[in-house]
MARZA-777593 format. One record per residue (C-alpha): residue number from 1; residue in one letter; y, z, x. Coordinates in nm, 2 decimals. Layout:
# residues N
{k NUM r a north Y up Z east X}
...
This chain:
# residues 263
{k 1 r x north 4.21 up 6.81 east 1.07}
{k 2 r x north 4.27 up 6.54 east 1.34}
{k 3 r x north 3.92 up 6.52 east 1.40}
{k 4 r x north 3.80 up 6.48 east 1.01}
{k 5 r x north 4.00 up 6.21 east 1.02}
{k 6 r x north 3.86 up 6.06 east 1.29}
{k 7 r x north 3.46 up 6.15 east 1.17}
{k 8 r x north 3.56 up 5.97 east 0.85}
{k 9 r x north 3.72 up 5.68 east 0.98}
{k 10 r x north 3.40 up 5.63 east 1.18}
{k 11 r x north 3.20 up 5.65 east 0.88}
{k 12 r x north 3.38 up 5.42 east 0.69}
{k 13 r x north 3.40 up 5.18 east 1.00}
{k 14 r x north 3.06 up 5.22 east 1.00}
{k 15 r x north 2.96 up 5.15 east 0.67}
{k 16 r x north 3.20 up 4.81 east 0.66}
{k 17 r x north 3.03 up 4.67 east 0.95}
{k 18 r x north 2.66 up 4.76 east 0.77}
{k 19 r x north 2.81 up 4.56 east 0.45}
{k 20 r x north 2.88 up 4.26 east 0.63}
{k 21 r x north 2.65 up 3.96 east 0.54}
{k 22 r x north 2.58 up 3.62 east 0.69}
{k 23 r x north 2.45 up 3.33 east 0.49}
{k 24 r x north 2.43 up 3.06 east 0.71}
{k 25 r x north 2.58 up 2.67 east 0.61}
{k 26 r x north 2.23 up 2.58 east 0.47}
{k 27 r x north 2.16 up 2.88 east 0.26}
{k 28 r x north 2.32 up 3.01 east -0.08}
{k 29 r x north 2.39 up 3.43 east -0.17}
{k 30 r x north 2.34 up 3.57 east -0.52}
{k 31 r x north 2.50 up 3.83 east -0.54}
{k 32 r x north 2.42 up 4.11 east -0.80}
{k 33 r x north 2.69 up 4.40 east -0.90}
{k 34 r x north 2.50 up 4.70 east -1.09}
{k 35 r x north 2.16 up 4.45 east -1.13}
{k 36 r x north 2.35 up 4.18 east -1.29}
{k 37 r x north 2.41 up 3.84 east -1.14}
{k 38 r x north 2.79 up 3.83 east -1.04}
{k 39 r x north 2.86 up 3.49 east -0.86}
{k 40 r x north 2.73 up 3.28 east -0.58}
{k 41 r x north 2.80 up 3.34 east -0.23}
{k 42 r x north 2.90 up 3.04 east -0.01}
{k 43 r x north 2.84 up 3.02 east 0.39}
{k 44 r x north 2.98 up 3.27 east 0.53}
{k 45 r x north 3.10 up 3.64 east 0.66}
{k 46 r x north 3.09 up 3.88 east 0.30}
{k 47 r x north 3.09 up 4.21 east 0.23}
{k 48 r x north 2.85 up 4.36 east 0.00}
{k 49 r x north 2.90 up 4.73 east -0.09}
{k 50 r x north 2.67 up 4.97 east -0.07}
{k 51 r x north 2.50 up 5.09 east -0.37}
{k 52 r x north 2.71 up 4.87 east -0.61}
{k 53 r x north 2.67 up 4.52 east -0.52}
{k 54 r x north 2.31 up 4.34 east -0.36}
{k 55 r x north 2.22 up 4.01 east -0.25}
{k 56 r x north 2.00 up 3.77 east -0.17}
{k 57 r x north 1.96 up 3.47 east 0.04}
{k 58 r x north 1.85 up 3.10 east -0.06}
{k 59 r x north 1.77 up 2.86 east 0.15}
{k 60 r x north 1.86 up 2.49 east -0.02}
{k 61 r x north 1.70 up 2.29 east 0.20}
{k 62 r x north 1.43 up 1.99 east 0.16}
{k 63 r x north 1.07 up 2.18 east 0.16}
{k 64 r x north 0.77 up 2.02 east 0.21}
{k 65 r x north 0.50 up 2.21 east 0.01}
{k 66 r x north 0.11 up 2.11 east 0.11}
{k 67 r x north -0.09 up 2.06 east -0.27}
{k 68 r x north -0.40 up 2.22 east -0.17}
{k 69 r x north -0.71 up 1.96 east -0.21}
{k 70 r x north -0.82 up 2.02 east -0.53}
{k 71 r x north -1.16 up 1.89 east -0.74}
{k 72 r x north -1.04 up 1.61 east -0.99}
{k 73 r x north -1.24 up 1.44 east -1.23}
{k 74 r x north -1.11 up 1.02 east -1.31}
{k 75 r x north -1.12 up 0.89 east -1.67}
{k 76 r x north -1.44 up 0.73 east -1.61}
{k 77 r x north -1.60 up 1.08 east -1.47}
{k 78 r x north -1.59 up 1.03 east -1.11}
{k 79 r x north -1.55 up 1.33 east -0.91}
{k 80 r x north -1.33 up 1.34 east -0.63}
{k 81 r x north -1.12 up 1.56 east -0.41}
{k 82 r x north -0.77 up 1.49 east -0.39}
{k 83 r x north -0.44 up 1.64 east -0.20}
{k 84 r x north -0.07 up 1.54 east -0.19}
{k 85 r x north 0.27 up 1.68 east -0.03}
{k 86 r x north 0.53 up 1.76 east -0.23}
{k 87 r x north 0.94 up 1.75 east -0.15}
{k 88 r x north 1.21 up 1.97 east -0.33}
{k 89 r x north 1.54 up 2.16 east -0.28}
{k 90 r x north 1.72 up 2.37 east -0.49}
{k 91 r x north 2.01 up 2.28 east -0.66}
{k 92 r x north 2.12 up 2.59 east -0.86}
{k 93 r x north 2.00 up 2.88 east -0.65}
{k 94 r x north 2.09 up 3.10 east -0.94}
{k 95 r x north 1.79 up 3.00 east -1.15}
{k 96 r x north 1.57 up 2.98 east -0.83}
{k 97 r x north 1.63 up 3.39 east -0.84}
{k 98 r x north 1.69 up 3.49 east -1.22}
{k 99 r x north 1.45 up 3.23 east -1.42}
{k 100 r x north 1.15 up 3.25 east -1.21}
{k 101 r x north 0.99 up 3.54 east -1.01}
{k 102 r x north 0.87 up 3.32 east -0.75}
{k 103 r x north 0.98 up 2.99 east -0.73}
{k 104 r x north 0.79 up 2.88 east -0.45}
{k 105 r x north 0.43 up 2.99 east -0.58}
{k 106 r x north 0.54 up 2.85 east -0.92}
{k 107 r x north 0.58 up 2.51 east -0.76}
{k 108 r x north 0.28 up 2.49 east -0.55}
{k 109 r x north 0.06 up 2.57 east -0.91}
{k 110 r x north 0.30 up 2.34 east -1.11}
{k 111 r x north 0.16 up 2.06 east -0.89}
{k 112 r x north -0.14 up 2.12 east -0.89}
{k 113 r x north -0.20 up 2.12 east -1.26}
{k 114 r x north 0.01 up 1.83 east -1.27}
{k 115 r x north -0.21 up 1.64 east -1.04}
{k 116 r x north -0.56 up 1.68 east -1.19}
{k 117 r x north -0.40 up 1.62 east -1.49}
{k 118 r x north -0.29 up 1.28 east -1.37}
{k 119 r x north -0.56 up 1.20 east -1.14}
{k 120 r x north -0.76 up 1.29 east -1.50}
{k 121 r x north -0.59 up 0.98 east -1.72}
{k 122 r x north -0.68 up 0.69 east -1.50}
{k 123 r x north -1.00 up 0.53 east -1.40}
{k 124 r x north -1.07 up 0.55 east -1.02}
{k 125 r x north -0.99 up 0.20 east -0.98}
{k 126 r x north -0.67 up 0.26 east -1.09}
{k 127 r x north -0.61 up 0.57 east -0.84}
{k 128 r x north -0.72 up 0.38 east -0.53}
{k 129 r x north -0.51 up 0.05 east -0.64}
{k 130 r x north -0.17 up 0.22 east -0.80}
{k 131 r x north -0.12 up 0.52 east -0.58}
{k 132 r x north 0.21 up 0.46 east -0.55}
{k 133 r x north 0.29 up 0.47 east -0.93}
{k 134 r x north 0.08 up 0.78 east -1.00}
{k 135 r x north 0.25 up 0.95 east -0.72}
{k 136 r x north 0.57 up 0.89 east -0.91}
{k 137 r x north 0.46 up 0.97 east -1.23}
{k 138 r x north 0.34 up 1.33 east -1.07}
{k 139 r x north 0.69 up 1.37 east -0.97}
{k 140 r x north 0.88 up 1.25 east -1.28}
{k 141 r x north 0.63 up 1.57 east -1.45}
{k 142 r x north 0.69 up 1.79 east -1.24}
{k 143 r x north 1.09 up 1.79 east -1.20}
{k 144 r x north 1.13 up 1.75 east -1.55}
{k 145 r x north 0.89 up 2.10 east -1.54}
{k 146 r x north 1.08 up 2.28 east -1.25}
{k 147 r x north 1.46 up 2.18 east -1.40}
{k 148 r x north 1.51 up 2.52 east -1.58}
{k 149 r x north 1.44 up 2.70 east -1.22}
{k 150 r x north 1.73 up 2.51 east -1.02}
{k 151 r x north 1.49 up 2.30 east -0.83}
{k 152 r x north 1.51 up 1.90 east -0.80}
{k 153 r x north 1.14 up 1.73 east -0.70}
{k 154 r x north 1.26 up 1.45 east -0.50}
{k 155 r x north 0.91 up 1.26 east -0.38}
{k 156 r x north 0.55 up 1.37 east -0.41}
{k 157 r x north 0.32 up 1.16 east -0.22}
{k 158 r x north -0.05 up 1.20 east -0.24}
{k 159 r x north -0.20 up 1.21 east 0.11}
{k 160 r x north -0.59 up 1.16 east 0.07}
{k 161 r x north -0.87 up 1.08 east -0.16}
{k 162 r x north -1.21 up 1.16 east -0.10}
{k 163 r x north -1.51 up 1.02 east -0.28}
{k 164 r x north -1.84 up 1.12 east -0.27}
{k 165 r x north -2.06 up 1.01 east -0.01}
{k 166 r x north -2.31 up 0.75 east -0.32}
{k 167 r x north -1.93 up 0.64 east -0.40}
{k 168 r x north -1.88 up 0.53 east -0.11}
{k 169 r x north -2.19 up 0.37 east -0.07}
{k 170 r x north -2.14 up 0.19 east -0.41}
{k 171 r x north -1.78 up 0.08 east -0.31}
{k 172 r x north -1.89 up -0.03 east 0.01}
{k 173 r x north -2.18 up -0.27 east -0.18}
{k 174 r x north -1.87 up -0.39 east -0.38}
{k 175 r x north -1.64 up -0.45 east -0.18}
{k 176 r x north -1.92 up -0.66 east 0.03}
{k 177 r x north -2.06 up -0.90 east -0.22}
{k 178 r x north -1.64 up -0.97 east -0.30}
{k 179 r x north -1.65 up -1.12 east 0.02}
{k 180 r x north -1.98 up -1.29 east -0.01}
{k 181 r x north -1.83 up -1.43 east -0.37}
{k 182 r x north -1.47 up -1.52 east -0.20}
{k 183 r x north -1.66 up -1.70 east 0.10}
{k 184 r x north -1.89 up -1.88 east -0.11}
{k 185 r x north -1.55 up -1.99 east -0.28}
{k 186 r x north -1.36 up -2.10 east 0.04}
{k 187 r x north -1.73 up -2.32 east 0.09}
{k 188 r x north -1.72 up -2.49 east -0.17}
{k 189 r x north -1.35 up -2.55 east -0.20}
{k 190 r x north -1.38 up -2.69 east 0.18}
{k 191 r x north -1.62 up -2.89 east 0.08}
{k 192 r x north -1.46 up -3.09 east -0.22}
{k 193 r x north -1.15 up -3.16 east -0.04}
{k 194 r x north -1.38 up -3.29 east 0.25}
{k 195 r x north -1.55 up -3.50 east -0.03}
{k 196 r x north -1.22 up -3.58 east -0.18}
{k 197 r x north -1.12 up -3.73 east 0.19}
{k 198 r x north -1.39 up -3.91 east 0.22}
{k 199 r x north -1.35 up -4.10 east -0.07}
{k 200 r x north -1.03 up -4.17 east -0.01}
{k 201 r x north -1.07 up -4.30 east 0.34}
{k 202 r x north -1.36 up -4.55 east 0.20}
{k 203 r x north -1.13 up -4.64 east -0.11}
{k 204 r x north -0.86 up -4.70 east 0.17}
{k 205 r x north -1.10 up -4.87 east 0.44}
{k 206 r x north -1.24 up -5.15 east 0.15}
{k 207 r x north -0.91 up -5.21 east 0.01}
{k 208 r x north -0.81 up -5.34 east 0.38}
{k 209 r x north -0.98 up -5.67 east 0.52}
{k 210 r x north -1.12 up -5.63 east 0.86}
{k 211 r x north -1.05 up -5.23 east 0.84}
{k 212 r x north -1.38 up -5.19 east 0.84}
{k 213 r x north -1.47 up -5.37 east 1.16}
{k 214 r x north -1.17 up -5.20 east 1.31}
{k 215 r x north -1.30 up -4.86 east 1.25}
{k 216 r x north -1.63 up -4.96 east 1.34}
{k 217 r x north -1.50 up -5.05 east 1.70}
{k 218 r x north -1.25 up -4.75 east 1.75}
{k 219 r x north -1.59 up -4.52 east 1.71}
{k 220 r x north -1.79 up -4.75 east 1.95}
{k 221 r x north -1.50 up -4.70 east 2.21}
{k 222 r x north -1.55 up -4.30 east 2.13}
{k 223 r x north -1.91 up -4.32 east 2.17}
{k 224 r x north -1.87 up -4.54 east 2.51}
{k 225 r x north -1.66 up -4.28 east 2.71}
{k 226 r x north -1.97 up -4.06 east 2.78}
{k 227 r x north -2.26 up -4.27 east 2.96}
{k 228 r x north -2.51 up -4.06 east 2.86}
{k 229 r x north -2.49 up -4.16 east 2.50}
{k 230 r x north -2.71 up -4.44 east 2.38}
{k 231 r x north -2.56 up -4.68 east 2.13}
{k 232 r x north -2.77 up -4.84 east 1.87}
{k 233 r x north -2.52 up -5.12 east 1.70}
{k 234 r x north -2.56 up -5.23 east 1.36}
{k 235 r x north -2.42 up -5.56 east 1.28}
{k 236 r x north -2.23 up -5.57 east 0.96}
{k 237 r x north -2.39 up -5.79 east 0.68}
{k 238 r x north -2.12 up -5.96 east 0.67}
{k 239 r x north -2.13 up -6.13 east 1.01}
{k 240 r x north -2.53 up -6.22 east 0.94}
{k 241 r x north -2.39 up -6.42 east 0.62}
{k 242 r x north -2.15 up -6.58 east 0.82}
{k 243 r x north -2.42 up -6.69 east 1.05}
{k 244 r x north -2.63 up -6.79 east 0.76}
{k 245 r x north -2.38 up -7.05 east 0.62}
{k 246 r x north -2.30 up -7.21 east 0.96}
{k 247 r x north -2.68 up -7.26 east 0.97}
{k 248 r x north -2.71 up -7.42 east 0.68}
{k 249 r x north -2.44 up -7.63 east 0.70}
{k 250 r x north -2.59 up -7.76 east 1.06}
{k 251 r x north -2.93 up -7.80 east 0.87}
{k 252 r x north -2.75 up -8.03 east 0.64}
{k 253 r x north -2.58 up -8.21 east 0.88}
{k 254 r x north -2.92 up -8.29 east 1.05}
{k 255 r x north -3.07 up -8.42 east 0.71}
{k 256 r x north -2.78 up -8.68 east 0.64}
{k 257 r x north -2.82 up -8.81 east 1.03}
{k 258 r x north -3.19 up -8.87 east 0.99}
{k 259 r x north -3.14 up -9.03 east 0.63}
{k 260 r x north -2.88 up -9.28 east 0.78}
{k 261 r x north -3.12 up -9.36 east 1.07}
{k 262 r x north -3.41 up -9.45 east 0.83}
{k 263 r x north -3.18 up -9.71 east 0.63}
């Protein structure tokens, strides 16, 4: 009798220590009593009975899921290939298990169809320029889609673009005579407020007396420093008048002298 004792306490010791489960701090249980949802296990040592109850494990960390590069066509029928990563946890592990059979597949497709549809309502200008904002109007779809299975999109991000190779060819044309336009710009903006200095350096120059002839001699003294340079010196007209009026006034001065002689 001793020893049925024994043989059963061994088996019941046995099948305790089989019904203990783990769920580690980052992971949720469901647990399921006769195939119906019971409760949710927290981390933990639990015991799950044999035959009655069942469980399973959920892990409720961040997950990274790769969008596979898919073919897209723009709003103004340019076709491209396009790929993104995706970020989610699950908030309400409950619904991970019981509303979806697999959550995980069901998000990976969910994005996808949400990205071609998006990549589908803008122009390709638009995708290369506002990347940013698609990326978070991809999200916004797709959390709003994946709310009745327990799982929260936090950020989708999409990774690469890839045009076709006469794209590229066209962009690179455009993107070239931009710069030609935006140097021919800079030119020509250069040169008016060259022009603009100019004038006002001669308004400022003529308004001055003798500012002339000063500036005159300040790029003489530049031109002097080197030897090698040969300077070819314009006299200002105004210095030639001033000659012109001493000379006549010494031609008159003559004229008077010889009239006074002859009386």
């Amino acid at each position: 009798m001793d020893g049925l004792l024994i043989v059963i306490g061994f088996i019941v010791l046995i099948i305790i220590l089989s019904s203990i489960r783990q769920i580690n701090e980052y992971e949720k249980g469901i647990l399921f009593e006769y195939g119906k949802f019971k409760r949710i296990l927290n981390p933990g040592w639990h015991i799950i009975l044999p035959i009655i109850q069942s469980f399973q494990r959920i892990d409720i960390r961040t997950k990274a899921v790769d969008v596979p590069e898919q073919d897209a066509i723009t709003k103004d029928n340019v076709t491209i290939k396009i790929n993104a990563v995706l970020y989610y946890k699950i908030f309400d592990a409950s619904k991970a298990i019981c509303a979806v059979e697999d959550y995980k597949y069901a998000v990976s497709q969910l994005a996808q169809t949400t990205m071609r549809n998006a990549v589908g309502a803008v122009t390709l200008d638009e995708l290369l320029t506002q990347r940013n904002k698609i990326s978070t109007e991809i999200c916004d779809v797709i959390d709003q889609a994946s709310d009745p299975w327990g799982i929260k999109v936090e950020n989708v991000e999409l990774k690469d673009v890839k045009l076709p190779a006469d794209m590229q060819r066209t962009i690179a044309k455009i993107a070239e005579a931009e710069r030609e336009k935006q140097a021919v710009i800079t030119k020509a903006v250069g040169e008016r407020e060259a022009a603009n200095n100019l004038a006002e350096a001669a308004r400022e120059l003529s308004s001055a007396p003798g500012a002339l002839h000063l500036r005159t001699l300040a790029t003489l003294n530049d031109l002097s420093s080197d030897q090698s340079n040969t300077i070819v010196f314009a006299i200002p007209i105004e210095v030639l008048s001033a000659f012109g009026q001493q000379g006549a006034t010494k031609a008159v001065e003559q004229i008077q002298k010889l009239t006074n002689k002859d009386e």
